[in-house]
C-alpha positions as CSV (number, residue, x, y, z in Angstrom):
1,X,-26.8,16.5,6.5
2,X,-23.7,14.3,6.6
3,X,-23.3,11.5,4.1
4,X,-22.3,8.0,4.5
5,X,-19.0,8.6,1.9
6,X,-18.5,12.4,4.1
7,X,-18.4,10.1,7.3
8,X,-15.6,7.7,5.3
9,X,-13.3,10.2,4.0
10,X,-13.5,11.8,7.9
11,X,-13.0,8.7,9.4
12,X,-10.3,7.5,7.0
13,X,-8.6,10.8,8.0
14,X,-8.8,10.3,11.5
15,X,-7.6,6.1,11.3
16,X,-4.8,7.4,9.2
17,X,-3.5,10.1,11.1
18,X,-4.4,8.4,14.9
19,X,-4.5,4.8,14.3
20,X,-7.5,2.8,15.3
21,X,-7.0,2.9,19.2
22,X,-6.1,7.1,19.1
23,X,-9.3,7.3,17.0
24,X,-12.9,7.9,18.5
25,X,-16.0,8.2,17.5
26,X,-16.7,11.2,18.5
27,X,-13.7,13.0,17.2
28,X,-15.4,11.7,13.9
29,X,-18.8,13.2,14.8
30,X,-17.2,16.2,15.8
31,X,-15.1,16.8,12.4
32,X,-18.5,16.1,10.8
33,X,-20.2,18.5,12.6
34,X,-22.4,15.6,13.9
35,X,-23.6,14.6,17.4
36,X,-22.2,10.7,17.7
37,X,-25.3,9.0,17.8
38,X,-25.9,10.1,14.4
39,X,-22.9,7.9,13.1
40,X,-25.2,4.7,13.8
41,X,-27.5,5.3,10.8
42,X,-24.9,4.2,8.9
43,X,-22.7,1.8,10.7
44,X,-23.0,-0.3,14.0
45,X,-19.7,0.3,15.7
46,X,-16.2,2.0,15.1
47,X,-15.3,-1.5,13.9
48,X,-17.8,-1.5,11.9
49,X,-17.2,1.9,10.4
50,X,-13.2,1.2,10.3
51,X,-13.4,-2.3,8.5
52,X,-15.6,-0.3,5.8
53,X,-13.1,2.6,6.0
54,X,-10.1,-0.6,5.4
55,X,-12.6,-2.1,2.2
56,X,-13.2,0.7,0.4
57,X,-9.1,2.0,1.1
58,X,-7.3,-1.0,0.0
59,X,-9.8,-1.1,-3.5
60,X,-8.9,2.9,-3.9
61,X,-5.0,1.7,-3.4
62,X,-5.0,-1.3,-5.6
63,X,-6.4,1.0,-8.3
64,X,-3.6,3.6,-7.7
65,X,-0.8,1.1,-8.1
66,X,-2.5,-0.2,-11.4
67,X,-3.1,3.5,-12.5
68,X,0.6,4.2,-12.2
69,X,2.3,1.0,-14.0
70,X,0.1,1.9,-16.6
71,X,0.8,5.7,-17.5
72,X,4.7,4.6,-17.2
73,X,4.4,1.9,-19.5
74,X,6.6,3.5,-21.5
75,X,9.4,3.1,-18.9
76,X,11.6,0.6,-18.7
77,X,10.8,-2.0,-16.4
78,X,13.6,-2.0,-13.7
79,X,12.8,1.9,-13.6
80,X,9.2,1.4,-13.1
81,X,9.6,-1.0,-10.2
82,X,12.1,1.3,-8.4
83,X,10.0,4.3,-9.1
84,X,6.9,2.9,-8.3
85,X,8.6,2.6,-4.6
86,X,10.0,6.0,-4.8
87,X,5.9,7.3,-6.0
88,X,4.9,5.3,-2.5
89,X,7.3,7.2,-0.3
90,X,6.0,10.5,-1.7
91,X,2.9,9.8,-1.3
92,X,2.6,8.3,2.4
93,X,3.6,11.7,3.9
94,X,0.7,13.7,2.0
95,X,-2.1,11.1,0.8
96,X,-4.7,9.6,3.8
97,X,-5.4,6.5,1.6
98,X,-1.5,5.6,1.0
99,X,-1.0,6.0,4.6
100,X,-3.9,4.2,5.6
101,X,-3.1,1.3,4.1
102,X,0.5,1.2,4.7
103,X,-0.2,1.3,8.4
104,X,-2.7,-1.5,8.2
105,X,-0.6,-3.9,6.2
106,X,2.1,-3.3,8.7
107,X,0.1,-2.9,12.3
108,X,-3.2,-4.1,11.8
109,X,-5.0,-3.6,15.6
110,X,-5.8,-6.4,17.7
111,X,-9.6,-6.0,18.0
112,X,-10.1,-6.5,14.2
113,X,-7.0,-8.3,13.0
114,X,-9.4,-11.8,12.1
115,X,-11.0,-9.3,9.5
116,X,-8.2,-7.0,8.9
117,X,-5.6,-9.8,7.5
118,X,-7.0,-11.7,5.3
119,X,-8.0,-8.3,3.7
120,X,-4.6,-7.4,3.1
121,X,-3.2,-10.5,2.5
122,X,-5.8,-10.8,-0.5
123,X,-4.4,-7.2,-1.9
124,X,-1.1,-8.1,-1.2
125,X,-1.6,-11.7,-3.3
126,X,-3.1,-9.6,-6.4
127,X,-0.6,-6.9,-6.4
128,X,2.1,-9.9,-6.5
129,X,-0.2,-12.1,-9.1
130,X,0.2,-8.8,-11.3
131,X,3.9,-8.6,-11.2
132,X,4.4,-11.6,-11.9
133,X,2.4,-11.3,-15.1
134,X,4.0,-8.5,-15.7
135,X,7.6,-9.8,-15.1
136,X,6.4,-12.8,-17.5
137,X,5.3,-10.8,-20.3
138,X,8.8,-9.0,-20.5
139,X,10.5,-12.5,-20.4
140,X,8.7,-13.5,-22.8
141,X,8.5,-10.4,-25.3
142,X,11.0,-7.8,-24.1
143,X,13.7,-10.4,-23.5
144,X,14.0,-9.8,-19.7
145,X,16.4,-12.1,-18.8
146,X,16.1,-13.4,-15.2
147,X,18.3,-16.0,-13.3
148,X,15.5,-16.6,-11.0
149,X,12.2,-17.8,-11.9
150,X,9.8,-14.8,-12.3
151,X,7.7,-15.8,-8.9
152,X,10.7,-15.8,-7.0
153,X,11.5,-12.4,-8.8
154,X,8.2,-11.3,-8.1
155,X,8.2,-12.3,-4.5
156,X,11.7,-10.5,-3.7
157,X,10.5,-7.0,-5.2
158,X,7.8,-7.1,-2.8
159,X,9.8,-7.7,0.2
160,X,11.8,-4.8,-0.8
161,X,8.9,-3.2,-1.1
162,X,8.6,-3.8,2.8
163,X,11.6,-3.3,3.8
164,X,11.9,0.0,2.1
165,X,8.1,1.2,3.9
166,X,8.9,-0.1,7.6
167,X,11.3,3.4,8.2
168,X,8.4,5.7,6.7
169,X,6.3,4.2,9.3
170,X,8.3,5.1,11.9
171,X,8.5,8.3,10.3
172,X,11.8,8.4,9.1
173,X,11.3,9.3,5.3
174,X,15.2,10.1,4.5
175,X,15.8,6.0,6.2
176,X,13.8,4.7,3.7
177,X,15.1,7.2,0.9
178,X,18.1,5.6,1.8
179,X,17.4,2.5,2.2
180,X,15.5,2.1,-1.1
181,X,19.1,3.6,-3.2
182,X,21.0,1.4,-1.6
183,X,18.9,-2.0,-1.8
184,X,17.5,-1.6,-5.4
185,X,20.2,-2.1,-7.2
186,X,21.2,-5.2,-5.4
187,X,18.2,-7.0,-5.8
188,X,17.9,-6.2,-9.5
189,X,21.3,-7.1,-10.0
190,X,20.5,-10.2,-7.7
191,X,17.5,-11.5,-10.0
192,X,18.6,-10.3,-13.8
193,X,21.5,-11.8,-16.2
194,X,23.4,-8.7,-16.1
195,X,24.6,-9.6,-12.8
196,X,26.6,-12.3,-14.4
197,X,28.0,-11.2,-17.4
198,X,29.4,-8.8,-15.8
């Protein structure tokens, strides 16, 4: 019998790969090896079954970001931010939950976009809470020196961050390979010391 987490990982499979409108139900029930009506044991609607989907995704993602800054710890800093870019692009070609997410942050659909946004908005806001922790604690123990304060810092990598993603979403993966070597180096040359002392 089909689980309620067998359904997820199905569904999330489906979402990433179609998108919410190329994605029915019974394509899910059918992966499953389900008739539809059994997917409403577990949830009321595809909304219902995509906004768990979105949840449980954005927690799983959060966790992967966290799990990564902390096994390169011992990296410096500027080469953990770019890298930690460069581990995104790898991933959104192979990983559902990367993909997922990136697609949702970026085109969340219309029919769920009340519940969808502040979602995102809430894991974008920790992810950026983080940083800027993160960029405090090297200003204030690793001598980081910034000539912008470190929210503004903060706030700037994570626009990169979206400028880089936008071209693998329109599945153009050496774009944002590209686009990532050139603008890098500008903004941390933009935000750090050695930009003027040079």
């Amino acid at each position: 019998m089909t689980t309620k987490p067998q359904l997820l990982t199905i569904a999330l499979s489906q979402f990433a790969q179609h998108g919410y409108e190329g994605t029915s139900l019974a394509d899910i029930a059918s992966e499953a090896g389900i008739k539809k009506p059994s997917i409403y044991a577990h949830f009321k609607s595809k909304e219902d079954l995509f906004l768990h989907v979105l949840r449980q995704t954005l927690r799983e993602f959060k966790r992967r970001i966290i799990r990564y800054m902390i096994r390169h710890v011992h990296i410096p800093l500027q080469e953990r931010l770019y890298q930690l870019i460069v581990f995104l692009q790898q991933q959104y070609s192979d990983d559902a939950i990367i993909k997922f997410v990136m697609r949702m942050c970026f085109f969340p659909h219309m029919a769920s976009e009340k519940e969808i946004i502040p979602l995102v908005y809430a894991l974008i806001d920790d992810l950026e809470a983080r940083l800027l922790r993160l960029l405090d604690v090297h200003v204030d123990q690793y001598d980081l020196l910034l000539v912008v304060p470190t929210i503004e810092a903060a706030k700037g990598y994570m626009t990169v961050v979206d400028g880089v993603m936008i071209d693998m979403l329109y599945s153009e993966p050496s774009r944002s390979v590209q686009r990532l070597q050139v603008i890098f180096p500008i903004y941390w040359r933009g935000v750090t010391l050695s930009a003027t002392t040079t």
